[in-house]
N, C-alpha and C positions, 0 to 999 in steps of 0.2 A: 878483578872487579874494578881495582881504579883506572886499569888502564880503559876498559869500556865506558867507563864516566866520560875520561879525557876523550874521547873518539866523541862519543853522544855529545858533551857540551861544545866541539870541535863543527860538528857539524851543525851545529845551534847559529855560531857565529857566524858558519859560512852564510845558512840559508839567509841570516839576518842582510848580510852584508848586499847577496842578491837583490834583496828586498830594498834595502835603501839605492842602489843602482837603478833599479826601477820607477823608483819614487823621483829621483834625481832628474830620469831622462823626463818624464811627466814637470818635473818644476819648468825644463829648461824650455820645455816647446810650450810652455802657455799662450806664449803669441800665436802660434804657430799656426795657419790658416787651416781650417778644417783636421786639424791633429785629435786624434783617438788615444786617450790613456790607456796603459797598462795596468795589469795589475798581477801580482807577482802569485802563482798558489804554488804550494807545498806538499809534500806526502811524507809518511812515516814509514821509516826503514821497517826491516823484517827485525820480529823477536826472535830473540834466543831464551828456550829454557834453562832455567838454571835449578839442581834440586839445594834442597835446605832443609834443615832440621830434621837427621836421622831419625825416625822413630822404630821403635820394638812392637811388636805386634801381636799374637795370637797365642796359644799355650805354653809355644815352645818359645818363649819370647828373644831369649837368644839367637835363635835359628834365622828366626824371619825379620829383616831390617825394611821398612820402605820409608820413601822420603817424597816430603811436598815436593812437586813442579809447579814453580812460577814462571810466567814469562817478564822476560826485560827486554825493553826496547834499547835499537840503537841509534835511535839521534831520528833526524829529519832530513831531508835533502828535495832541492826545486825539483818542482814536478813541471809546470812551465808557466809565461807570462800569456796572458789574453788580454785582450783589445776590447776596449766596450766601447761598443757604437751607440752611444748616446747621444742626444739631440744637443750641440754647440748654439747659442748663440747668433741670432744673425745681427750683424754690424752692417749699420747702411754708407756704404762708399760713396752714393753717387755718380759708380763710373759707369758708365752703360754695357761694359765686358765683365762686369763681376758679374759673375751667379753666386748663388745660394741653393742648394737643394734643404725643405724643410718637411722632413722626413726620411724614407728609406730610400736606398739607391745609390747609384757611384755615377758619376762622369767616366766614359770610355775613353780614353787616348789609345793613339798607337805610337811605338817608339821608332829609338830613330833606327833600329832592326828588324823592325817590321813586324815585335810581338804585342799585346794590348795589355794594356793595365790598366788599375781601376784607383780613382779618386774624389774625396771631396772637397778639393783644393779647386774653385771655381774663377779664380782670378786671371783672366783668359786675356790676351793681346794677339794683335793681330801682326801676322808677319810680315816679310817681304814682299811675297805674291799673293797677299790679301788673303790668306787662309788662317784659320782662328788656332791660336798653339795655348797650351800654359806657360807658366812663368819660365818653364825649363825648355822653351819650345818644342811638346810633346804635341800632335796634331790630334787635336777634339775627332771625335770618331760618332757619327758620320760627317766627311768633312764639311765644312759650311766656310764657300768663300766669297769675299768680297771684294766688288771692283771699286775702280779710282772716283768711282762716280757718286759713294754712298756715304749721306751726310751724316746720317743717323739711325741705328741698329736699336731695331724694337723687339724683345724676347718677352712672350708671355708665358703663364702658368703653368702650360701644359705643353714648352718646349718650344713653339712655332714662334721660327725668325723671320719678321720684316726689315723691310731697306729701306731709306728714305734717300732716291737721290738730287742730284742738282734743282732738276728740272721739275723738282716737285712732284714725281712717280713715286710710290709704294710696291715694290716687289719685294716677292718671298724667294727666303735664301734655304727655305727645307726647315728641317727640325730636330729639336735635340733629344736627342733618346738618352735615356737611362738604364741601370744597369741593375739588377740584386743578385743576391744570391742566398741559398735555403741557410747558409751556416756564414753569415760575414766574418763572425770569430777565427774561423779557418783559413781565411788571407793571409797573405804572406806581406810584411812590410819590405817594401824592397828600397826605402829612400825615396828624396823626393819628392814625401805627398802620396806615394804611390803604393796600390796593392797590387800582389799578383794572384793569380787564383791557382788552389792545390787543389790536392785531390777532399783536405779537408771541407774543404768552402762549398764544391758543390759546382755545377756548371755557373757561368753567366745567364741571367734571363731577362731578354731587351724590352722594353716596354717604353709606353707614354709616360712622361707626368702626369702627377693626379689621378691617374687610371691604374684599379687592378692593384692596389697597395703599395703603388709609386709614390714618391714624394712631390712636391710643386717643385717648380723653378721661380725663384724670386731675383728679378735682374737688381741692378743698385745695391746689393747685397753681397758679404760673405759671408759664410759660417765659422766662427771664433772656435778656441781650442774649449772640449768640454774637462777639462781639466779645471775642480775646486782647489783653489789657490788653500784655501783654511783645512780641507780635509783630507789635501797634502800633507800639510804640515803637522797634522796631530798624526799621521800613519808614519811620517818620519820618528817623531817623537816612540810614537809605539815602539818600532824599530830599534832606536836606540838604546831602550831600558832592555829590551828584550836580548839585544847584543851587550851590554852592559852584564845582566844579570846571568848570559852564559861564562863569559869571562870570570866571573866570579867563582862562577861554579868551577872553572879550571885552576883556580886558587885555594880554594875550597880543598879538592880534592889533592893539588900538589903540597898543604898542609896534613891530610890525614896520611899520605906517604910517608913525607917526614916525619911523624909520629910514630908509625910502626917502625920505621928503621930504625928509631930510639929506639925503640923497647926492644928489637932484636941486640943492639949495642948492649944493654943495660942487663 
């Protein structure tokens, strides 16, 4: 029995421990431009029955022994972390390549493999041969480039990019599509800012802004981490008593050991 306590409060501390690893990675990217926090869940191991207190039974009361069955559990162990896409903050930059999406949806890149991944990291620069990358220059998907000639890049609501060049012309450089999917929880973080899509997430589905349950696009804009800085910090706290409070219970119980080895001494 004590050695299943030791096991049970063992596995108390680990999950605890997961949990605060969690909470950590969530303190450390609060900057973090369009970053989605975690959140740690849990499941309960399988019981074991265990029987107690013989009892005697029926006429022949010697004869017939039964005994209660109770079940005891054995500890807890992470079941997994989930991603909540909640609405971030948008912080006005002023720089005319920041987006913002305010609402649902990803930015599509493609990488430098030729596979696509999905972000809400809108802070976009433009590269060498005038085609719009992000910060890790991953290429905006569909691409949208710009020549030598263009003073000023106009993005509205619903995606559609103008050019202002030299000569005082407005041309369109196409539009930015967005991106969802039925389960975004089921993404894959792969770094970077970046999702990839599994089988949990569900296909890509391309759309407009503003249309069909898309989010806008907001230029001068990014989206801030939706990580609460205050409701961090009381779930660490949780964490800690709760890891505090298994450790004890390992104390606890490496005391009532050495109490029975007394009494077998004794």
């Amino acid at each position: 029995m004590s050695t299943r306590a030791l096991r049970t409060a063992a596995s108390g501390m680990f999950a605890q421990q997961v949990n605060i690893e969690t909470i950590s990675n969530n303190i450390a990217n609060i900057n973090t431009t369009g970053f989605k926090k975690n959140k740690a869940e849990f499941k309960d191991m399988m019981y074991q029955e265990v029987s107690i207190n013989p009892q005697f039974t029926g006429t022949q009361a010697m004869n017939e022994k039964t005994s209660v069955q109770i079940q005891v559990g054995n500890g807890v162990q992470p079941a997994s972390t989930q991603k909540l896409f909640s609405q971030g903050d948008l912080t006005s930059t002023n720089n005319q390549f920041d987006l913002a999406i305010q609402g649902e949806g990803f930015f599509q890149v493609r990488k430098s493999d030729g596979t696509f991944a999905y972000t809400r990291d809108g802070s976009l620069k433009v590269s060498s041969n005038g085609t719009l990358v992000t910060s890790n220059g991953y290429t905006l998907e569909p691409g949208i480039t710009l020549n030598e000639d263009v003073t000023e890049v106009t993005v509205s609501k619903d995606g559609t990019i103008e050019a202002r060049e030299i000569n005082g012309n407005t041309v369109s450089l196409g539009n930015i599509e967005l991106v969802k999917f039925m389960n975004p929880g089921g993404l894959l973080p792969v770094g970077d800012n970046l999702y990839a899509e599994t089988p949990a997430s569900g296909v890509p589905l391309t759309g407009t802004p503003g249309q069909e349950g898309f989010g806008e696009v907001h230029q001068g804009y990014l989206e801030a981490s939706n990580v609460d800085i205050v409701e961090e910090m009381i779930s660490m706290i949780t964490a800690q008593r709760a890891y505090e409070i298994n450790s004890k219970t390992v104390r606890t119980v490496e005391d009532m050991m050495t109490m029975a080895n007394n009494l077998k001494r004794s």
